[in-house]
N, C-alpha and C positions, 0 to 999 in steps of 0.2 A: 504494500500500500504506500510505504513512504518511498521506493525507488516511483511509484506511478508520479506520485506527488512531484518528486525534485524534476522529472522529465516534463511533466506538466507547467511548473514554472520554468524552466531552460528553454521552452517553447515561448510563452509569453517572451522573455527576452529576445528569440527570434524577428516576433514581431514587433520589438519598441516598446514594448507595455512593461518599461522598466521598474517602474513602481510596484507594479503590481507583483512583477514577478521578485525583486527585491524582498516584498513582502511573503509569498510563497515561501523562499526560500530560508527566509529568518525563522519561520515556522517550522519547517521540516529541518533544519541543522538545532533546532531546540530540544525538537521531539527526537532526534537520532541523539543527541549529546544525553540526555535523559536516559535512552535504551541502554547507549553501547558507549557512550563515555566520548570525552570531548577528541579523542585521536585516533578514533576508527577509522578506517580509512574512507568510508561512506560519511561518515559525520565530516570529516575533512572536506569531500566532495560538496556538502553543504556549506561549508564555509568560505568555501573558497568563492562556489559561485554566489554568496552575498559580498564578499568582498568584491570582486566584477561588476554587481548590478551596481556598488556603491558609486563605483569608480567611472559607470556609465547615467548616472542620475548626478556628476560632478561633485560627489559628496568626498573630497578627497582624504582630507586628515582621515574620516572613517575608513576609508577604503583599505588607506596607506597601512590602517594600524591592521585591519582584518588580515588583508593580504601578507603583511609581513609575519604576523601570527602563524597562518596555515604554513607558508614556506618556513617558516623554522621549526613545527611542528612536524612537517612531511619528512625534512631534514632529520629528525630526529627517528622516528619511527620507518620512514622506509629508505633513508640514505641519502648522503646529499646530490647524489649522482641518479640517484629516480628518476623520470621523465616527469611524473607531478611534480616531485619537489622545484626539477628546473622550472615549469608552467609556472607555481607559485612566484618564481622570484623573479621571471618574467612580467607577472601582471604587478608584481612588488616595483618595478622600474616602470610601469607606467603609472602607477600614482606619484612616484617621486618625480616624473617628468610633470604630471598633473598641476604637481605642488609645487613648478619650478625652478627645484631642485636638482636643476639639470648637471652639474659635477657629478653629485651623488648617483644622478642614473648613468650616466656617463662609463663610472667607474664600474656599477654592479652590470651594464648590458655588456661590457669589457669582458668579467669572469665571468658570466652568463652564458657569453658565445663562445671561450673557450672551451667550457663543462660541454656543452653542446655539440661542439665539433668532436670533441671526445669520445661523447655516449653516442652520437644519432650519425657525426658523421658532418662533411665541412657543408655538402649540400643540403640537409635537412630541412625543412621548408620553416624546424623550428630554429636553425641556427639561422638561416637568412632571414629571419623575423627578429631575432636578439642582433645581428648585425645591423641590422637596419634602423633598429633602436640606437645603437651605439653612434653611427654618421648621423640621426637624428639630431641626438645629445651633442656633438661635435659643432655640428651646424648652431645649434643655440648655445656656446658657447663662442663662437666667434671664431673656431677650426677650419676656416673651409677646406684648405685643402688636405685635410685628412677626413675632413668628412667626404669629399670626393673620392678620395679613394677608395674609400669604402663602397661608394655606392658601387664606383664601377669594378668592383671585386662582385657584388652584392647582384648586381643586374643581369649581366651572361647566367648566369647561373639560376636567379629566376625563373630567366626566358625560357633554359634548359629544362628545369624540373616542372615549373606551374605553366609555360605556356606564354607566349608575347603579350599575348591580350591579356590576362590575368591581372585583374584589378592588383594585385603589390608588384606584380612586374611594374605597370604604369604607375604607382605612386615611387619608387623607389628612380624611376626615368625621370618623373617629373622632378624630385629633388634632385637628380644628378645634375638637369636643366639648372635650378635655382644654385647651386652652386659654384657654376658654369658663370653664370649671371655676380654673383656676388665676387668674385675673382675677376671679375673685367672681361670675361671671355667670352663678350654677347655671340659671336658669330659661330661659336659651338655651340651655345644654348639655344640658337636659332634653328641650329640642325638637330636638336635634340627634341625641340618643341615642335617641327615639322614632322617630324617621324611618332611622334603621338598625335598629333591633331590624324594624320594617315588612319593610326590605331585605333 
């Protein structure tokens, strides 16, 4: 009944009904922490996705503290090298980015994508999502051109695994563009911005 439940709100989230599903989900990580104690790994699974809905309704200090919670909990109980525990401290750097606190996400999307390339491998769609974080974090620091590098480590490799058209393909182009732009290099970013407007 409560696995019906947490997919039932995970759905709501699908559709934007962030509140609601927020709310779902605080109920069913209540009623699992109650069952099976607050570091089951289903109770975790509840937690985590209220830290998410927090972090997508802008509610960040909450989010920051839920998510940093579950990641140092998963950490604990299933390793810090787990595929959850990396997820947690993935969504743990977007509320520090939320909040930002972009050094600090900086620094954690850094060991994040190394753990990543480690466990899943350098093309894993979850390491070129923490890389992508990290030339993010770059780029809001005022890096560009190490956040360019990244992207264009970060973008063949998309295209390779998700496909040209794939929405983080083009958002990871799109920033290559803007950093292209911020370094004075309009007439690369012009061929970067032609070959998405194509896409």
């Amino acid at each position: 009944m409560l696995a019906g439940r947490h997919s039932a709100a995970t759905s709501l989230g699908r559709l934007g009904r962030w509140e609601e599903a927020y709310e779902a989900h605080l109920a069913v990580a209540a009623e699992r922490t109650g069952l099976l104690g607050p570091c089951h790994p289903d109770t975790l699974a509840s937690r985590a996705a209220v830290g998410h809905a927090l972090g997508r309704l802008g509610r960040w200090p909450e989010a920051l503290a839920a998510c940093r919670s579950v990641a140092q909990d998963r950490a604990w109980v299933l390793g810090g090298d787990h595929p959850d525990t990396l997820a947690a401290r993935h969504e743990w750097g977007v509320c520090l980015a939320g909040l930002g606190r972009v050094a600090e996400a900086r620094d954690l999307y850094r060991e994040l994508a190394a753990a990543l390339t480690r466990v899943l491998g350098p093309a894993a769609p979850e390491t070129l999502r923490a890389l992508h974080g990290l030339a993010t974090s770059l780029a809001g620091l005022g890096c560009w051109e190490e956040a360019l590098e990244v992207h264009r480590h970060v973008v063949p490799l998309r295209e390779r695994v998700l496909g040209p058209g794939h929405p983080d393909t083009l958002a990871g182009r799109n920033d290559e563009a803007q950093c292209l732009e911020r370094l004075g290099r309009g007439a690369e970013a012009a061929e970067v911005y032609r070959a998405l407007a194509g896409a």
